[in-house]
N, C-alpha and C positions, 0 to 999 in steps of 0.2 A: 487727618480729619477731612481735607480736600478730597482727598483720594476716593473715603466712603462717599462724604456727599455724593460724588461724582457716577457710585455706581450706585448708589441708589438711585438718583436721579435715572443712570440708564435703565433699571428695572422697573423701576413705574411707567417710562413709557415705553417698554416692551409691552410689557402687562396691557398697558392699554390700546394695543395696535390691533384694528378690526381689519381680520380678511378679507379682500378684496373677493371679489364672487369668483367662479371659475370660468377658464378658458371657453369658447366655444368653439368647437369643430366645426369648420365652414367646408365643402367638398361640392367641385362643380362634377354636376352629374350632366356633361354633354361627351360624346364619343365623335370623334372628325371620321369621315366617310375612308370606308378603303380603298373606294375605289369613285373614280370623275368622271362623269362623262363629257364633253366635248374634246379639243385641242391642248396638250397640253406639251411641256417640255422647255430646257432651256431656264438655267437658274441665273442666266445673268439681267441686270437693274440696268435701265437706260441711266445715262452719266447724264445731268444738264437735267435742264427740261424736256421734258416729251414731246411737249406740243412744237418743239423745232424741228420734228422729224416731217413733222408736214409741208411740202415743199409749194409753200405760199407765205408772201410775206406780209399779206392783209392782214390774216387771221392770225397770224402772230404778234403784228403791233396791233390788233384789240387785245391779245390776252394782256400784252405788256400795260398797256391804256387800263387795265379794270383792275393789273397789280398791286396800279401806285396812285387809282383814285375809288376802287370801291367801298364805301363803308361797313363792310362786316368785313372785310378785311382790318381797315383801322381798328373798329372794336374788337377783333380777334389779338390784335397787337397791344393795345393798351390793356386788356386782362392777362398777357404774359408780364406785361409790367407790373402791373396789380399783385401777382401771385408773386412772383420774383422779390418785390420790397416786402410783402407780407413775409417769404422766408428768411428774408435778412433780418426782420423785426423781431420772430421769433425763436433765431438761429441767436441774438443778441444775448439772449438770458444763458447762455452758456459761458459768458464772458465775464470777467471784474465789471465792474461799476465806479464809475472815477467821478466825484462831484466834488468845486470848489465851494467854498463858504464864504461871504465876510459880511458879520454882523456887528450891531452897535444897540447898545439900550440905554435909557439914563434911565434910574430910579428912584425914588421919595421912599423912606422908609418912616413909619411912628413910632416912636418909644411909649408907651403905653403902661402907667404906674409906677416908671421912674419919680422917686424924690427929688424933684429938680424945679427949682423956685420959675417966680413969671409966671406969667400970663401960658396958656396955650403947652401944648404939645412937643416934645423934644424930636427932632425930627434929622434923618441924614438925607441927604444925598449924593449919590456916585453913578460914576459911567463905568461901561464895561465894553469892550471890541475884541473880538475873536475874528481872526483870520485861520481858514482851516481848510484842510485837502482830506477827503473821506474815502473809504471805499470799502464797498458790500460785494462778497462773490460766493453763490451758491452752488457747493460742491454736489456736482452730480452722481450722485453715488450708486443710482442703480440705473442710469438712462435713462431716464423720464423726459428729459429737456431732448436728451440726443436725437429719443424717437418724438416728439412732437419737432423738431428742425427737420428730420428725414419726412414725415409727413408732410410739412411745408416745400420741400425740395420735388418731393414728391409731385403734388397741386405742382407745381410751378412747371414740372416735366408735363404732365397733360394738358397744361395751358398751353405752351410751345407744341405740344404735339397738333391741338387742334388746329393750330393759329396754321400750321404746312397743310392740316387737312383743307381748311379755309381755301388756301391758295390754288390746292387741287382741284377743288370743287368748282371754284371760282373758274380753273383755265377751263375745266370740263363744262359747266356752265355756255361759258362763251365761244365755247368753239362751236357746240349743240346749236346755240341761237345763231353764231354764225352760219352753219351748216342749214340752219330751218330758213333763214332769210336767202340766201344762195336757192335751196330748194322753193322757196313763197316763189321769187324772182323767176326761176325758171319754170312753174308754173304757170304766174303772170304773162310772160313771154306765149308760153304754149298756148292758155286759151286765147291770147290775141290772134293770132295766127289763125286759130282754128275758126274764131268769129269772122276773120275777113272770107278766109274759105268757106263758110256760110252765107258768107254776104254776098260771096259772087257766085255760090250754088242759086242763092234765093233772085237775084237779080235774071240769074236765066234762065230758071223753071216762072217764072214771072212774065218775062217774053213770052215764052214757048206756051205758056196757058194762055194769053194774051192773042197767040197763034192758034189758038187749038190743037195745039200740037201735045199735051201732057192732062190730064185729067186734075181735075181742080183737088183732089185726095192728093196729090203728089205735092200740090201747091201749098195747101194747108199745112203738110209734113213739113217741110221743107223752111216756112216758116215759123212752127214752130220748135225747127232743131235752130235757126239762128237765135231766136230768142232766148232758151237755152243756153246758149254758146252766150249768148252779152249778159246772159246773166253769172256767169261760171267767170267772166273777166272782170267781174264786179268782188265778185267773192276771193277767188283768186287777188284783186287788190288789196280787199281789205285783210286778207292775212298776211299780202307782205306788209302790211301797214304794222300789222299787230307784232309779227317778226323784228321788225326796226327799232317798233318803240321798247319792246321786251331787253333788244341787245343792248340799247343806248342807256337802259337803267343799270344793265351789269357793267356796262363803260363807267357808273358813277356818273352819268350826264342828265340833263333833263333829255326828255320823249322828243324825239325827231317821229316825223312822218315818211322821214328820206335816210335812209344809211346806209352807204355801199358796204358789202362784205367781199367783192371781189369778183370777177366775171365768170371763172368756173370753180367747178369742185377742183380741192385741192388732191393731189396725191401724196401719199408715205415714199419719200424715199428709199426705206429699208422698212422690211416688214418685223413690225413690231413683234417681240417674246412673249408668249403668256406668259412664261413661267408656270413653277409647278404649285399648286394648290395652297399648300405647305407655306410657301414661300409666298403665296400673294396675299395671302392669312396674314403674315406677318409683316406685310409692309402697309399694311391698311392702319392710319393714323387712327380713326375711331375706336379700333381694338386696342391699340399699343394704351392711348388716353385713359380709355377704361381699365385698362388692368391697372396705371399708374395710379388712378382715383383709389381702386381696391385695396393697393400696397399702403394707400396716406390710411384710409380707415382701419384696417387693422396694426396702423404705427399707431392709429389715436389710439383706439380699445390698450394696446400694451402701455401708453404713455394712462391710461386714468386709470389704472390699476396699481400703477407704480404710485398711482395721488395716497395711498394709502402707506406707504412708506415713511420713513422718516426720513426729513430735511435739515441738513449741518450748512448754517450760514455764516461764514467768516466776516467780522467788522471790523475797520481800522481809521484811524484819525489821524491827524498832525497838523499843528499849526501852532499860534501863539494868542496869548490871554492876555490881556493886560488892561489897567482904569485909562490907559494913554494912548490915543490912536496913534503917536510917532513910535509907541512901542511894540508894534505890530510886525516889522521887519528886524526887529531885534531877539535874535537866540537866546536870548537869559531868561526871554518868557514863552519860551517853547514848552507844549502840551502835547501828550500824545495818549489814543489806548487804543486798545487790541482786546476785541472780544470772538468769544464762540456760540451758536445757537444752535441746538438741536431742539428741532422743533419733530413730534408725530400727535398727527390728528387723530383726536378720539371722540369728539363729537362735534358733526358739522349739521346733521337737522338730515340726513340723507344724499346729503349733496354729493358726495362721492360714491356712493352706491348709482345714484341715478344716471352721476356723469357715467357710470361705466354702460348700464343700460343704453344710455343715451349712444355710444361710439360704435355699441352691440349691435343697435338696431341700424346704424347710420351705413354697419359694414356686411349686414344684411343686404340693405338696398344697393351698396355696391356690388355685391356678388350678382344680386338678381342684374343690374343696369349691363355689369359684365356678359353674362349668358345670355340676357338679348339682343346685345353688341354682337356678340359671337356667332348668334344664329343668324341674323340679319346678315351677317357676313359670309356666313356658310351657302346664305340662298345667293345673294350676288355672285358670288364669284365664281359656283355652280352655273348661274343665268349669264355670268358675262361667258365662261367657258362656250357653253351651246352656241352663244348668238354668234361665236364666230363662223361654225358652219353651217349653222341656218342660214345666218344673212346671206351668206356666198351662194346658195343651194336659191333662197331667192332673186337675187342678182341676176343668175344665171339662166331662170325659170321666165321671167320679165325681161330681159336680155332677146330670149327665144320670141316671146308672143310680141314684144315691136317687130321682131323681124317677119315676123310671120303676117303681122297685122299691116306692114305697110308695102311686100308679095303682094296681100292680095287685094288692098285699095288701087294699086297699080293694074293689077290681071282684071278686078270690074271695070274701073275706067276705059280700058282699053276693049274690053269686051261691049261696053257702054256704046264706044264710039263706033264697034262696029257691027250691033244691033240685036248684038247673041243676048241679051240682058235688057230688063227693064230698069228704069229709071229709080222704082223703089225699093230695087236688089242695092242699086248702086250706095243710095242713101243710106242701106243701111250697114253695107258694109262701111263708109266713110265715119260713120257714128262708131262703129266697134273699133274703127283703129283708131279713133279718138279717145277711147274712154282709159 
């Protein structure tokens, strides 16, 4: 008779087990390029940090300074912590359940139309105390739990990923602002320089008009290129002003007005690898994140389609019963059971249908958040390929025109002094190698 109960019971709820919707085919439609244009080559990964390669040791204790005090760093570290206990939370439900008991009641009972003489009501009362050890464990039977803990695992891999991009960002960040503040500085410097050599251009076209020796159009000029010039060492200030305070907030510090980054540009002691396309694709934290967010959503989608399955919940007890609390450590009033639960849902209001809509839509927007990760990535790393022989191609281009520009401030002056040239040749060649 157990037997039948037992399978009728499984056949009603067979019978009542509604289909989970169907799968959906998610398929990224982006194709990686054949072919790269700039520099490429070389598949080995700098060991260490990168930023050690630059043979300065300023800019490398600011990166170290923004490591261990900038705030989106901290918060990049505490949401790996976040995701990490969230996976242990519900990586849990794969496990037994062990909870102690120990309860006490007293209770009044009324005997009610008992024949029993007197006044009033016949009445009991007793105490009762159960000391008990429980334990509930929900056999996963089709992976439901497995793939929501992999999903959890998952999150917790793209938190940890982002929290390196962080750091990366971070050293890149601050070496930029250091490199702009070095660059503000060395501007600052230049237009100084260039104002005093206005100032003592302007002091002896000032004589010399004073002499009649220069036409008063020369005088005017001349005045105003220093004006000019003090005004370009104002501006020039105020951006290394703006440089300092930009670096001192990636330090994690309040805004300084003043902050050294070091006297000159640093050099690479070894010249950096691109690496090959392929490979720098693959080491970009952004992308590795999103793909791991894409893997948690479609483990959700398969874990709320499994909600539609049936769930076998094992229960167990042990302890002791008794009206005597000294009888609670005593075996002769030992209690125990052991049960089984197969539970399948057959009406929840939609909630299982929706949940799965819900994971569908969630791994939708993963796949899209993916492919624009992808492509975002596709242009950088394209744009960082080129700029390496641009910039060099420019270098080299501005390299020429100082040298050419400060020839021929030299060949006027000196033709200057010996009268093959006018005064307003001179100024203006002194202005072009200025600019």
């Amino acid at each position: 008779m157990i037997t039948r109960a037992v399978l009728v019971g499984l056949l009603v709820l067979l019978a009542g087990c509604e289909t989970p919707p169907e799968r959906v085919e998610r398929a990224l439609e982006i194709e990686l390029p054949s072919d790269w244009s700039g520099s490429t080559g070389g598949t080995e990964q700098l060991a260490g940090h990168w930023w050690a390669q630059l043979d300065d040791g300023v800019l490398g204790g600011l990166v170290q300074q923004a490591l261990l005090a900038n705030p989106d760093l901290t918060r990049a570290a505490s949401r790996v912590a976040e995701a990490r206990a969230l996976a242990v939370v519900v990586g849990a439900d794969l496990l037994p359940r062990l909870e102690a008991g120990l309860a006490a009641a007293r209770t009044k009972t009324n005997f009610v139309g008992l024949p029993v003489g007197g006044d009033g009501l016949p009445t009991s009362r007793f105490s009762s105390y159960e000391l008990s050890l429980g334990a509930s464990w929900e056999l996963d039977l089709w992976g439901r739990l497995a793939d929501r803990e992999e999903a959890a695992l998952a999150r917790a891999d793209a938190a940890y990923v982002d929290l390196q991009g962080v750091r990366l960002s971070l050293a890149g960040a601050v070496l930029r602002a250091g490199l702009r503040l070095l660059e503000a500085q060395a501007q600052r410097d230049l237009a100084e320089r260039s104002a005093e050599s206005w100032r003592e251009n302007d002091a002896l076209v000032q004589r010399r008009y004073r002499q009649g020796l220069v036409p008063a159009l020369a005088a005017r000029q001349v005045g105003t290129s220093l004006a000019g010039a003090l005004a370009r060492v104002a501006e020039r200030r105020r951006n290394e002003q703006d440089a300092s305070i930009a670096l001192s907030v990636l330090l994690g510090a309040p805004p300084e007005l003043r902050l050294d980054a070091g006297q000159a540009f640093p050099a690479l002691r070894e010249e950096l690898p691109a690496g090959l396309p392929v490979t720098l694709l693959a080491r970009r934290p952004d992308l590795v994140a999103a793909e791991r967010r894409l893997m948690a959503a479609e483990l959700d989608g398969e874990a709320a389609r499994k909600d539609f399955y049936p769930r076998l919940v094992l229960t167990g007890a042990v302890g002791t019963s008794s009206d005597q609390l000294s009888d609670l450590l005593d075996g002769d009033f030992g209690v125990w059971s052991i049960a089984g639960n197969l539970l399948q849902p057959i009406f929840e209001g939609g909630r299982l249908r929706a949940g799965v809509e819900l994971a569908d839509a969630r791994a939708a927007a993963a796949l899209a958040d993916f492919a624009s990760t992808l492509l975002t990535a596709l242009g950088e790393v394209q744009s960082a390929l080129l700029a390496e022989e641009l910039l060099a191609e420019v270098e080299a281009a501005l390299a020429q025109a100082s040298e050419h520009a400060t020839v021929a401030r030299q060949l006027a002056a000196d033709r200057y002094r010996s009268g093959l040239t006018d005064l307003l040749t001179l100024l203006d060649v002194q202005r072009l190698a200025q600019l």
